[in-house]
N, C-alpha and C positions, 0 to 999 in steps of 0.2 A: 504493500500500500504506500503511496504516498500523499504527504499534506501541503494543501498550496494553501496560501493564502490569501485573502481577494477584499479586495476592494469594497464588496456588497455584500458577500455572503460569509467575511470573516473565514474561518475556515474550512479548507473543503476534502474529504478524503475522493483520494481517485483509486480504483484498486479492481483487479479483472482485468476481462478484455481493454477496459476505456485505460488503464495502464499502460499497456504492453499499445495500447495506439497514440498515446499520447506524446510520442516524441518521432513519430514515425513525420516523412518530410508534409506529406498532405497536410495535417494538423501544424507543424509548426509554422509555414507557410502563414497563417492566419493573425500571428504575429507580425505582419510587414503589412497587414492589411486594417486601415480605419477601420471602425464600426460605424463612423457615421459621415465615414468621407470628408467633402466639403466644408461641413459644418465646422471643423476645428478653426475655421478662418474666422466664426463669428464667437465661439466660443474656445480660447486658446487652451482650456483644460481639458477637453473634448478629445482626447488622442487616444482612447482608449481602443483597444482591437478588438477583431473578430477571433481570435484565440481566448481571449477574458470571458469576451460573452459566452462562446462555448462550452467554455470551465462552469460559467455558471449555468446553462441551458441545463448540461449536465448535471449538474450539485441538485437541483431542483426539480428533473425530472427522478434522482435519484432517491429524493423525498417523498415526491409524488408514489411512484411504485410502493415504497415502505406503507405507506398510510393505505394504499390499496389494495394492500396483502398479496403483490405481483412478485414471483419469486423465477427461481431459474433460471431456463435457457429465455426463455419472455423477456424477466428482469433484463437480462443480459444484452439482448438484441434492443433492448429500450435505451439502453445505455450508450448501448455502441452510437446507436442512431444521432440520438442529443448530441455524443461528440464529435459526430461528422458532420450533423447538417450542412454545417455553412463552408465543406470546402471546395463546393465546385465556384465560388465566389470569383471573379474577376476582379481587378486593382479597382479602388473609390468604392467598394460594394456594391451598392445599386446604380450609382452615379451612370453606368456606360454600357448598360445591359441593352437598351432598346438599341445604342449601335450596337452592342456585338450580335444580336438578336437579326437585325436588319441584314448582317453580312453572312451570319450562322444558319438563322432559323432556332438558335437558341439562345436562352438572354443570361447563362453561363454554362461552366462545363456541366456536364451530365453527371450525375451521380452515380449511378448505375455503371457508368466509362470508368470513372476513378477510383470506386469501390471494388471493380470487378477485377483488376489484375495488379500487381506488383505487390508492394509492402503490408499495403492497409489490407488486402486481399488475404495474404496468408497470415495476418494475424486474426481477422477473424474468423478465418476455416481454422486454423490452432485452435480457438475456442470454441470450436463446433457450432460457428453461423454462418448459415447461408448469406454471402457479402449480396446475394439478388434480394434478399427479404429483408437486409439491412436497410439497403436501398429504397424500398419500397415504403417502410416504414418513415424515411426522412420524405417522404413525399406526399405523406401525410393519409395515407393507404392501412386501409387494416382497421381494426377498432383502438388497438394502442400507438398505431400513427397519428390517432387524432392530438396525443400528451404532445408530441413532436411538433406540430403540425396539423393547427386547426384553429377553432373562434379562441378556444380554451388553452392554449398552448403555454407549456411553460417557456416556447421561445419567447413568444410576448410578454411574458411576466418580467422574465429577467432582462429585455433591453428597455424596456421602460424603466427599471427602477436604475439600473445603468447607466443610461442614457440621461436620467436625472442628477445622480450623481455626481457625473462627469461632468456636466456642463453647471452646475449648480442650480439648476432652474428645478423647481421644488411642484410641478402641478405633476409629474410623472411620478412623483410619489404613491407606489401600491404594496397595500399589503399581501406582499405574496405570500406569506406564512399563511394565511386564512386562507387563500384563494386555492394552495395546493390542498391544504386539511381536507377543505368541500369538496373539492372533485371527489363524484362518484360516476359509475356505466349503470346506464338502465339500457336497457334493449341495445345494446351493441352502440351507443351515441353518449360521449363524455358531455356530462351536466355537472351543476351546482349543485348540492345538498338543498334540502329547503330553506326557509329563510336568508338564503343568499341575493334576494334581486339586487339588493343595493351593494352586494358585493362584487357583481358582474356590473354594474354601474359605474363604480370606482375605475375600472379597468376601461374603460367604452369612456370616459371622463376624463381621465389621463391620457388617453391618444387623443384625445379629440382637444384637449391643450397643449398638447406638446408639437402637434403638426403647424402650427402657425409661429410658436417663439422657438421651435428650433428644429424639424426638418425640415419645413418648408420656410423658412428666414427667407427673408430676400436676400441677403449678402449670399450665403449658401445656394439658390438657384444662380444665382450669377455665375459664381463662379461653376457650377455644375455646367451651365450652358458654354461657358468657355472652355471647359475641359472636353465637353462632346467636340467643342468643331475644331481644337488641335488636334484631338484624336482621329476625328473625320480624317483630316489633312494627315495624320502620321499614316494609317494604312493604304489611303493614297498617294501620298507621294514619295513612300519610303518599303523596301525590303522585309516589315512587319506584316506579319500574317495578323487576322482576325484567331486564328489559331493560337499563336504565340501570344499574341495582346492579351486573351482571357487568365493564361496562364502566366502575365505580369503582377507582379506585387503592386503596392503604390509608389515605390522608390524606382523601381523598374518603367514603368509609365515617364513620371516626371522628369526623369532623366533622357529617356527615348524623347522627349516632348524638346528637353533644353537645348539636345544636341544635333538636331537635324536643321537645318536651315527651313524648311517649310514651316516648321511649328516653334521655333524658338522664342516667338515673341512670346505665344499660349505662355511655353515654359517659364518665361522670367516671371511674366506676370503673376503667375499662378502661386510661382515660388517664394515674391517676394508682394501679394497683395495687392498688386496694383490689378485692380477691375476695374469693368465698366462700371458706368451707373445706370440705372433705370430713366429710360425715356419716356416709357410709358407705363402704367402700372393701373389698368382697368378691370373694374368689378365684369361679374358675369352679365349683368344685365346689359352690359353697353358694349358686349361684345356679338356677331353678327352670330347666327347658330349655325352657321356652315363652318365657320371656323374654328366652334369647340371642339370638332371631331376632325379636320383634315388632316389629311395622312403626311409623311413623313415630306416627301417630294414638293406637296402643295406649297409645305410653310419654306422650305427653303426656295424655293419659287418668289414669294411673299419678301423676302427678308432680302431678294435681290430688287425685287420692285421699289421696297422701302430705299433700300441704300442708293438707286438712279435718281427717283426723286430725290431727297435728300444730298444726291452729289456728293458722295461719300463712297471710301474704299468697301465691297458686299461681305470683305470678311470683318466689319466693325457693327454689321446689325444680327444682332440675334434674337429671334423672335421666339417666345418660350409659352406655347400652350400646354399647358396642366394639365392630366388627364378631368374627366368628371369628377366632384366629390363622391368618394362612397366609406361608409362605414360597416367590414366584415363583420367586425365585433356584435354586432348588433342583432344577431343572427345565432347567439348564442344562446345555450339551452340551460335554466335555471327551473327546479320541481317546487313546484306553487299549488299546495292546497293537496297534496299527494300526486300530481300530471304535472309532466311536464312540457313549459312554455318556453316558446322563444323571446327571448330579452323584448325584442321589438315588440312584442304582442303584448307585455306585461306591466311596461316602465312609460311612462309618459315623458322622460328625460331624453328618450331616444330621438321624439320630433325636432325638440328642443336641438341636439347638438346637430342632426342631420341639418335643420335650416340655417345653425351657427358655421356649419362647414360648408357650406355653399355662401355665404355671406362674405365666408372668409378669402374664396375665390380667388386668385387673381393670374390676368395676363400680364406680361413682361415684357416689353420691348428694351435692350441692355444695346447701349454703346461707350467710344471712351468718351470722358467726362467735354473734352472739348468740342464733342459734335453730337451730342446728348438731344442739345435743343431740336436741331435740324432735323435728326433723326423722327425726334418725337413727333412733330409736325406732320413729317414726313408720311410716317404710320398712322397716324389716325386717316388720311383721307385713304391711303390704300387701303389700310384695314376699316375704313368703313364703322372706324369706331364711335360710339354715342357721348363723346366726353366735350366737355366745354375747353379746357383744356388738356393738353397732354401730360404737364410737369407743371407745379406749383411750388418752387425754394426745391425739396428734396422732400416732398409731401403731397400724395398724389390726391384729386378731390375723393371725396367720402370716407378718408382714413383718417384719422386723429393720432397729431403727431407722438409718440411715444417714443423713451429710448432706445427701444432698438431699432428704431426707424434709422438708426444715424451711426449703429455702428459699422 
């Protein structure tokens, strides 16, 4: 066995299969990789990795089993699972999945590819698991796929409390001790014990404030959308495969970015904070409805139209549609009155944040600071947008100015 120490969970024993994989290269890999990418640009304590959180996914599904009375080769494969989820991960974590996605057809490596041959493979055929129903299980397959991978996951437990920690910002605060206790299985579908709606509320409450002050930051889309179209530009104008890129770390990335001539500028900038700023920055409402959905092609179509009117170099506008708000969580099952209910059918909180997260909305138009204005101009008549103006100081209309509007 061994004891790590952590950050959020104090400490942790590792010991089994998840042992003998824990130093194997797939897993330490996850050490060179953010857990929340971008974001450390707005929050500089924010560096924490996707190796930490796995330690913890682990520690927590590892509790979860105990309290479930799941023992064995199960236990075992639950374990393994929690510690592999996140290594088919490419560099930024999610940051650059829709490109690798776009060049791939997948939006990282395959689980099932990396679990099924070399290191991580014969350790856990040595422990007598099948590396296919490991696999399966991190993909959230099965009935104890759902711990893994699902509304009720302990991967969501631990990077929300994580992710709170790390960045100081206190509304991703959950009690995950309570939230593992509750988990029980009725009919093959992981639920809440009863009396828990407002413990699945907590959890649907916490994402739902932690997406606007710090995944979705605007300093952090910024620079996400500037790392997409260096990267764009690294596999096009340079001897990087889409293949190789996924299997870049973060250091790996930023260095391919510094030292190529096509992408160097990306690189400085990215390395040393200098971004664009927001030219345009509109609610949903005064955005046209053919453009919440356009595909990948259209917007960069758009972003060259913007930059001609505007009179500006195409690779200084970057146009950043959002997918739709949606709320998974919400779709979680808590036992109400002895039946059990889906979150949404139960809590009246639910409407509540779904209209708060559509409010919170917003389109991006990002250039540098010196053609910002032009830019913004620019985009509203191409895009067709409903705003009186584009840019007001560094405070877009219908937002209220707040500190982190400004860091």
């Amino acid at each position: 066995m061994k004891t790590i120490k952590d950050s959020v969970h104090d400490y942790i024993e590792v010991e089994g299969v998840a042992r003998d994989l824990l130093d194997s290269a797939a897993v330490q890999r996850l050490r060179h990789v953010k857990q929340l990418g971008t974001v450390t640009l707005v929050y500089p304590s924010a560096n924490h990795t996707r190796f930490e959180h796995s330690l913890g996914v682990y520690h927590l599904a590892n509790r979860a089993l105990d309290h479930l009375g799941i023992e064995g080769q199960q236990a075992e494969r639950v374990r393994a699972a929690a510690l592999l989820h996140d290594v088919g991960h490419g560099p930024y974590s999610h940051n650059i999945e829709e490109l690798i996605h776009r060049h791939t057809g997948k939006y990282h490596d395959e689980v099932h590819d990396l679990l099924g041959s070399g290191r991580v493979a014969r350790i856990l055929t040595e422990h007598g698991l099948n590396p296919d129903r490991v696999a399966d299980m991190v993909a959230g397959d099965g009935e104890l796929g759902q711990l893994v991978s699902g509304e009720l996951d302990v991967d969501r437990m631990d990077y929300l409390a994580r992710d709170a920690h790390h960045t100081g910002v206190p509304y991703g605060t959950i009690d995950h001790g309570r939230l593992v206790r509750e988990l029980r299985f009725v009919d093959g579908d992981l639920v809440l014990a009863e009396g828990n709606v407002q413990t699945a509320e907590s959890l649907l409450l916490a994402r739902a404030l932690m997406n606007p002050v710090v995944y979705a930051h605007h300093v952090a889309r910024i620079a996400k959308g500037m790392l997409r179209r260096g990267t764009e530009r690294l596999l096009a104008a340079t001897d990087v495969t889409p293949d190789r890129l996924r299997r870049m770390d973060d250091k790996d990335l930023l260095v391919a970015l510094r030292s190529n001539d096509a992408t160097a500028t990306y690189g400085e900038r990215l390395s040393y904070r200098d971004l664009y700023k927001r030219a345009v920055w509109a609610e949903m409402d005064a955005v046209p409805d053919e453009l919440l959905d356009a595909p990948h092609g259209t917007v960069r179509d758009l972003e060259d139209e913007i930059a001609a009117d505007a009179a500006v170099d195409p690779e200084h506008v970057i146009l950043d549609v959002p997918d739709r708000p949606e709320m998974t969580e919400t779709s979680s099952r808590v036992i109400v009155g002895g039946q059990v209910r889906r979150l949404e059918d139960q809590s009246t909180l639910v409407q509540a944040l779904q209209a708060a997260q559509r409010d919170q909305w917003r389109l991006g138009v990002y250039a540098p600071a010196d053609v910002r204005e032009r830019v913004g101009d620019a985009a509203v008549r191409v895009l067709g947008l409903d705003l009186e103006e584009p840019l007001v100081s560094d405070v877009r209309p219908g937002i209220h100015a707040t500190l982190d509007e400004f860091q």
